[in-house]
C-alpha positions as CSV (number, residue, x, y, z in Angstrom):
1,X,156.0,151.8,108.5
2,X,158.0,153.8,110.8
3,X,161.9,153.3,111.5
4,X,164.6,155.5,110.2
5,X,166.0,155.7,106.7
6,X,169.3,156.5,105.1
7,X,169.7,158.0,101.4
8,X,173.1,157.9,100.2
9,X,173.4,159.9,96.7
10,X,174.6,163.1,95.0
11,X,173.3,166.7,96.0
12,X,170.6,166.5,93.4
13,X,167.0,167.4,92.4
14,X,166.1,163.9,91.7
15,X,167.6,162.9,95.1
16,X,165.5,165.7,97.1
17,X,162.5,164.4,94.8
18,X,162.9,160.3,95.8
19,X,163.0,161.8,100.0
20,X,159.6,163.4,99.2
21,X,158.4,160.6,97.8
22,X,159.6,158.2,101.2
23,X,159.5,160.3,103.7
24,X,155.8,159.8,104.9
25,X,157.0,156.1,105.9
26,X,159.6,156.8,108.0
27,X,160.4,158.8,112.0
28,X,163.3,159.9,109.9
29,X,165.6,160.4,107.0
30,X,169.4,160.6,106.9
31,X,171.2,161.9,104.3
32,X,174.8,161.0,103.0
33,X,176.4,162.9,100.4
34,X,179.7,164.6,98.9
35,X,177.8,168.6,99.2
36,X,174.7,169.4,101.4
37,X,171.6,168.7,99.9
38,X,169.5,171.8,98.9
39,X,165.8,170.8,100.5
40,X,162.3,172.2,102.3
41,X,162.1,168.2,103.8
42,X,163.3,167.9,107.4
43,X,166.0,165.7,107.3
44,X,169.6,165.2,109.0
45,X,172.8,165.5,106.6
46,X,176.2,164.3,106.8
47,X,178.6,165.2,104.3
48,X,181.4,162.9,103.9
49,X,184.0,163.9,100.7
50,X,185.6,160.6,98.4
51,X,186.9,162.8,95.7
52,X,190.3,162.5,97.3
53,X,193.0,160.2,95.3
54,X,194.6,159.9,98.8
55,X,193.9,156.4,100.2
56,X,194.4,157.2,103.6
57,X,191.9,160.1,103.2
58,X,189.6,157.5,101.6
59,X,190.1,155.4,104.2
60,X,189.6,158.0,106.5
61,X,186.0,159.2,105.4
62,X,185.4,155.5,104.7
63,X,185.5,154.7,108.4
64,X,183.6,158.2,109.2
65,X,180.9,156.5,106.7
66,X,181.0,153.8,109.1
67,X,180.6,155.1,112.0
68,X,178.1,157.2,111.0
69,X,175.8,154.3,109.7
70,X,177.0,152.6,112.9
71,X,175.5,155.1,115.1
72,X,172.6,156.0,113.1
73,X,171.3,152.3,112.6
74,X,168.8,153.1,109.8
75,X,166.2,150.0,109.5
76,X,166.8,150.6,105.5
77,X,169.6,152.2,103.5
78,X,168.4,153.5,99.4
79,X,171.6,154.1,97.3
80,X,170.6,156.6,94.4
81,X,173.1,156.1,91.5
82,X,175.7,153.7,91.3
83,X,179.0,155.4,91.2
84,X,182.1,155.0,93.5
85,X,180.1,156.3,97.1
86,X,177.7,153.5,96.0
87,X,180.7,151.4,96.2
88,X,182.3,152.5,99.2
89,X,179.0,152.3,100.7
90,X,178.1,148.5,99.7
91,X,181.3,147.8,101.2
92,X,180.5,149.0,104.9
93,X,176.5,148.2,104.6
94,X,177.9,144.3,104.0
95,X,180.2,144.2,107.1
96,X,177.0,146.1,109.6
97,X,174.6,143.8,107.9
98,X,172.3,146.3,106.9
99,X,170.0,146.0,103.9
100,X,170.2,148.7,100.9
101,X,168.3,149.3,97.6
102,X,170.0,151.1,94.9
103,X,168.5,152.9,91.8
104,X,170.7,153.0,88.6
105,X,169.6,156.1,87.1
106,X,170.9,155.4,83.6
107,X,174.6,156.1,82.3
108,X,175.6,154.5,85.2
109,X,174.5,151.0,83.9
110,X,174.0,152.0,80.4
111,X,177.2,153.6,80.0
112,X,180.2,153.7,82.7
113,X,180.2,149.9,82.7
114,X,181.9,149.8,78.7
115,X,184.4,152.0,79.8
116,X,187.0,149.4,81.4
117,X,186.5,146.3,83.1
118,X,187.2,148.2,86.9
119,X,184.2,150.0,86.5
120,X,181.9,147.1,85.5
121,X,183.4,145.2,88.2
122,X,182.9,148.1,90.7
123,X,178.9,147.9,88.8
124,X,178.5,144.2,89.0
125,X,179.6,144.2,92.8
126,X,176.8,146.9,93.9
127,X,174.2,145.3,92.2
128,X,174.7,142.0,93.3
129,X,175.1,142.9,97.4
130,X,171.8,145.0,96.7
131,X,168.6,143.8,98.5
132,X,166.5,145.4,95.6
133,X,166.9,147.4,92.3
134,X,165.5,149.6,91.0
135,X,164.9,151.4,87.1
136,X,163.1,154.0,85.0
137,X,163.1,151.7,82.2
138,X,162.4,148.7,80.3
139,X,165.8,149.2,78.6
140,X,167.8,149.8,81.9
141,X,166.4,146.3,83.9
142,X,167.6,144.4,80.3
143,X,171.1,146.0,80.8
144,X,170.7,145.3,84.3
145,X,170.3,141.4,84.1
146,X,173.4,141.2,81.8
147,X,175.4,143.0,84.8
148,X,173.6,140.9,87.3
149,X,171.9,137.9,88.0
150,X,170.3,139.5,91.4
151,X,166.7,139.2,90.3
152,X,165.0,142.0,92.7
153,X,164.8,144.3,90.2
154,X,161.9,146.6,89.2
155,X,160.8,149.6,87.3
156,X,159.9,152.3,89.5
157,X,159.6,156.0,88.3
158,X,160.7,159.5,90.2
159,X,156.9,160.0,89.9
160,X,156.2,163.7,88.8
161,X,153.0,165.8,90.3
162,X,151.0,167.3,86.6
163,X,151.7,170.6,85.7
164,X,148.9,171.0,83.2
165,X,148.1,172.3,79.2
166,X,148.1,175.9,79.4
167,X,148.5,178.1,76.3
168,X,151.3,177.9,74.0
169,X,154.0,180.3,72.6
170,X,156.5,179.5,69.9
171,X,158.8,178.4,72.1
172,X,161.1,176.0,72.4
173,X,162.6,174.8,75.6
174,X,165.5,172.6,76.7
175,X,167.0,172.2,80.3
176,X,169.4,169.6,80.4
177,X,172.7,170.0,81.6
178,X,175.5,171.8,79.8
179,X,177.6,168.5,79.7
180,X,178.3,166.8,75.9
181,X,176.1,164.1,77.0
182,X,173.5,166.2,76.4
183,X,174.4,167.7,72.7
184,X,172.7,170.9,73.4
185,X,174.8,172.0,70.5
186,X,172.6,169.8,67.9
187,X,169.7,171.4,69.7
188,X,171.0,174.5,68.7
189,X,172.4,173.7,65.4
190,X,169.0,173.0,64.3
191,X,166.9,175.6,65.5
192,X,169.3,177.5,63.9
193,X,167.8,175.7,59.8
194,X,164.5,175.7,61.7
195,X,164.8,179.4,62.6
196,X,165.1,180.0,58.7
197,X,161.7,179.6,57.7
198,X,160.0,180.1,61.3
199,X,161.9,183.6,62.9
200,X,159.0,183.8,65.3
201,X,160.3,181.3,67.4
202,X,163.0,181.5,69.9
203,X,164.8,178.3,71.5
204,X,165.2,178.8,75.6
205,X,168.3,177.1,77.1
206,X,168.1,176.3,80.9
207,X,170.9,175.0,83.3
208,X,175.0,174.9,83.7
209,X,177.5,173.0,82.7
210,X,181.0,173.4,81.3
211,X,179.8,173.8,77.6
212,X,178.4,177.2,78.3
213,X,180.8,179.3,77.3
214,X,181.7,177.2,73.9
215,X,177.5,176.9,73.0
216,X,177.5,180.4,73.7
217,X,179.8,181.2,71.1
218,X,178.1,178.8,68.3
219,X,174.8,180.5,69.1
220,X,176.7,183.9,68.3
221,X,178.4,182.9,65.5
222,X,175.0,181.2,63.9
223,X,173.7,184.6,64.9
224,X,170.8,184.1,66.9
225,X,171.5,186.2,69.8
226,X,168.4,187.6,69.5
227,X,166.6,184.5,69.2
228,X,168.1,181.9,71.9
229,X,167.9,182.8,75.4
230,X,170.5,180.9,78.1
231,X,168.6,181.5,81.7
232,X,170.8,179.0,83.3
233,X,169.8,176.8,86.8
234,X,166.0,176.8,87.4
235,X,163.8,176.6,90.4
236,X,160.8,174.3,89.7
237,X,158.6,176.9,89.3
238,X,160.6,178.6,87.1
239,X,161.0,175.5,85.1
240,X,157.3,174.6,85.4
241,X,156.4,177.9,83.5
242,X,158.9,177.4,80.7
243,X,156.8,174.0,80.6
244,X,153.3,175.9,80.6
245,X,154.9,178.3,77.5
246,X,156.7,176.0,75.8
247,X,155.2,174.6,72.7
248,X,157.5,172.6,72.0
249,X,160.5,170.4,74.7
250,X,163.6,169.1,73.1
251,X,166.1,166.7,75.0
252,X,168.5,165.0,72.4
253,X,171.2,163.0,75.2
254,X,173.4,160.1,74.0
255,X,171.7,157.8,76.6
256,X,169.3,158.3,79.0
257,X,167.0,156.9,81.5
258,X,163.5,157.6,81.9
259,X,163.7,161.7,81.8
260,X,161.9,163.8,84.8
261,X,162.3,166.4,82.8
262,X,160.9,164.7,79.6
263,X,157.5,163.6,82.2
264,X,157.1,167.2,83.0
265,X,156.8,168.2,79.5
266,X,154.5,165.8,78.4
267,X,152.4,166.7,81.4
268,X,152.3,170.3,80.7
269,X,151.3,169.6,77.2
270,X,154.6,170.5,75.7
271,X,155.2,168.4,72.0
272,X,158.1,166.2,72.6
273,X,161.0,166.1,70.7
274,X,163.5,163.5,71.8
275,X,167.0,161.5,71.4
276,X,166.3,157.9,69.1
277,X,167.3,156.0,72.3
278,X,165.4,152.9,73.2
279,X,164.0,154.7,76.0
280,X,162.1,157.3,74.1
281,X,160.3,154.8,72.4
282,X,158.8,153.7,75.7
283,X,156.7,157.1,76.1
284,X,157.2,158.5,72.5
285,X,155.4,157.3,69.3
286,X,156.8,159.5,66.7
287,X,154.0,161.6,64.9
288,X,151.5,160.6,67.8
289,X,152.9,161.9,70.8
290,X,155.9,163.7,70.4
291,X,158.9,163.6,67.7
292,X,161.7,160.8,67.9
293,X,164.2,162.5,65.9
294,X,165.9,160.9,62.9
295,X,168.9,162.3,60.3
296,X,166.6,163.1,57.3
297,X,164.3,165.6,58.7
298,X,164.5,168.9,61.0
299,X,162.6,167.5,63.8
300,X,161.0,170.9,64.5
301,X,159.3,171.0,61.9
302,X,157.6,167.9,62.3
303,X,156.7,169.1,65.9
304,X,155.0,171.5,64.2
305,X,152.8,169.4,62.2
306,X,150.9,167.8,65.3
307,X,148.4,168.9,66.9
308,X,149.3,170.1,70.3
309,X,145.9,169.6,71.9
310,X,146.0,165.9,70.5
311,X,149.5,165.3,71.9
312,X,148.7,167.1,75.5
313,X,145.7,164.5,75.5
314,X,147.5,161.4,74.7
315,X,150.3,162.4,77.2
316,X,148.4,163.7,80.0
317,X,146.8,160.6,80.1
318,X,150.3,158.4,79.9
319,X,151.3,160.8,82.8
320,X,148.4,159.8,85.0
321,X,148.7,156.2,84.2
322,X,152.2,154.9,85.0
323,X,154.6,158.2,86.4
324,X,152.5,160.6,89.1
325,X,154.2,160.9,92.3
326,X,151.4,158.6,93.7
327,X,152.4,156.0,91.9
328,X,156.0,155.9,92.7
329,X,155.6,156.5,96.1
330,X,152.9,153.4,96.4
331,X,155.8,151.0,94.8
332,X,158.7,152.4,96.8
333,X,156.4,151.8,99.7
334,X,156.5,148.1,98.9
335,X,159.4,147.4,98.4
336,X,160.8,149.4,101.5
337,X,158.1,147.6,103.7
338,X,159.1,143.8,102.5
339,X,162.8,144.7,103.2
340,X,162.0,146.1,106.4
341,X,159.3,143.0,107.6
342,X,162.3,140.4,106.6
């Protein structure tokens, strides 16, 4: 398969990720987005800005959008989150005729939809104009079908390459964002009645976000400086060595999709301890695999409890089966190809 493909999504990791995953099939990717795209992959970028409240500046980059796609002709465009680009974008991919696929990639159906009807509306309208959908989870294509009746819909993962079991240190790692979405500060709060009985271990905080400065005070005022370390954006091989250390990975977000981050951990044999979402139980049985917390019990200390080896088994095995970058590449593939052949 070989035309010319557009991506239009945020300057993110999981963006650059989904182009390595495509861009065998194609003579060339475009990219579309608000900032330039951080990325090894040889691609072509345009930045177009709709952050602007000024609708003739929207207007304006709306019909630079336009022209760009226009002139570019790509034989596919893939929409990665649906958010107001998506929207603008649906828009001027209806009028040219050209076929796109968009990914939700988990608040953005699970979540922004319930905030007011404009939103859902602005939801519903990209999902129904979209040639194909896709998910991370069995969760996400059930919310999905209540926003849409567009029936193209299927579960395909960011597809992770295995990091591995290495040896493990009483660690405990977390990188997502600094946003409340995340409640880092519950991570925190209980290390800190985990740290009580087990001061050998020290939490590790990756990434940024606007809650820095207020999580940085709790951890000083819970004092346990000396015991949680904030080491802010990482590369991937930074992260990947946290992930080697790391005996145990926490991630505790309001909602979710399907986790890269979580599929790295379990690959690199990290225990699991994870948010009671619907989506946790679909790669965590609690006490098997990993811990899906609950109120009652410090769910560090269950961690603990498991044996790591067992876990790293179990999960390296999910890993192989259903998320490795081979397999997501093979069903984007697919679906690409049938939209392209019709």
């Amino acid at each position: 398969m070989k035309t010319r493909l557009a991506v239009i999504g945020p300057s993110s990791t999981h963006v650059d990720r989904f182009i390595g995953l495509v861009i065998d099939f194609y003579d060339e990717v475009i990219y579309i987005g608000e900032k330039e795209l951080e990325t090894e992959h040889k691609i072509k970028q345009y930045i177009i800005n709709f952050r602007s409240k000024n609708i003739f500046s929207l207007l304006k980059n709306r019909k630079k959008l336009a022209e760009i796609l226009a002139n570019e002709r790509p034989g596919l465009v893939h929409i990665q989150q649906i958010n107001r680009v998506a929207f603008i974008a649906k828009g001027v991919l209806k009028k040219l005729n050209i076929n796109y696929v968009v990914t939700a990639w988990g608040s953005d159906v699970l979540l922004i939809p319930n905030k007011n009807w404009i939103y859902k509306k602005m939801t519903q309208s990209v999902l129904n104009s979209a040639a194909a959908i896709t998910v991370d989870s069995a969760e996400m294509i059930q919310t999905v079908r209540q926003l849409t009746k567009n029936p193209t819909i299927s579960i395909v993962f960011f597809g992770i390459k295995p990091i591995g079991n290495h040896p493990k240190e009483k660690l405990i790692f977390s990188n997502r964002a600094l946003y409340p979405i995340y409640r880092i500060e519950n991570i925190i709060t209980e290390f800190s009645e985990f740290y009580k009985n087990h001061s050998d271990f020290s939490l590790v905080i990756a990434g940024t976000g606007p809650e820095e400065p207020k999580l940085k005070s709790l951890v000083k005022e819970l004092k346990l400086d000396d015991s949680v370390d904030f080491v802010g954006w990482l590369k991937e091989d930074q992260n990947n060595n946290y992930y080697k250390r790391a005996l145990i990975y926490v991630s505790l977000p309001i909602s979710d999709g399907t986790s890269v981050s979580l599929l790295e951990a379990m690959s690199a044999g990290c225990i699991p301890v994870v948010a009671n979402l619907a989506v946790s139980h679909e790669w965590i049985e609690t006490n098997r695999n990993g811990i899906i917390k609950n109120d009652q019990e410090n769910s560090f200390e269950l961690a603990i409890q498991l044996d790591q080896d067992l876990v790293a088994n179990i999960n390296s095995k999910i890993i192989c089966d259903r998320a490795t970058s081979e397999i997501a590449s093979q069903k984007l593939r697919e679906i690409h190809l049938k939209l392209i052949n019709d």
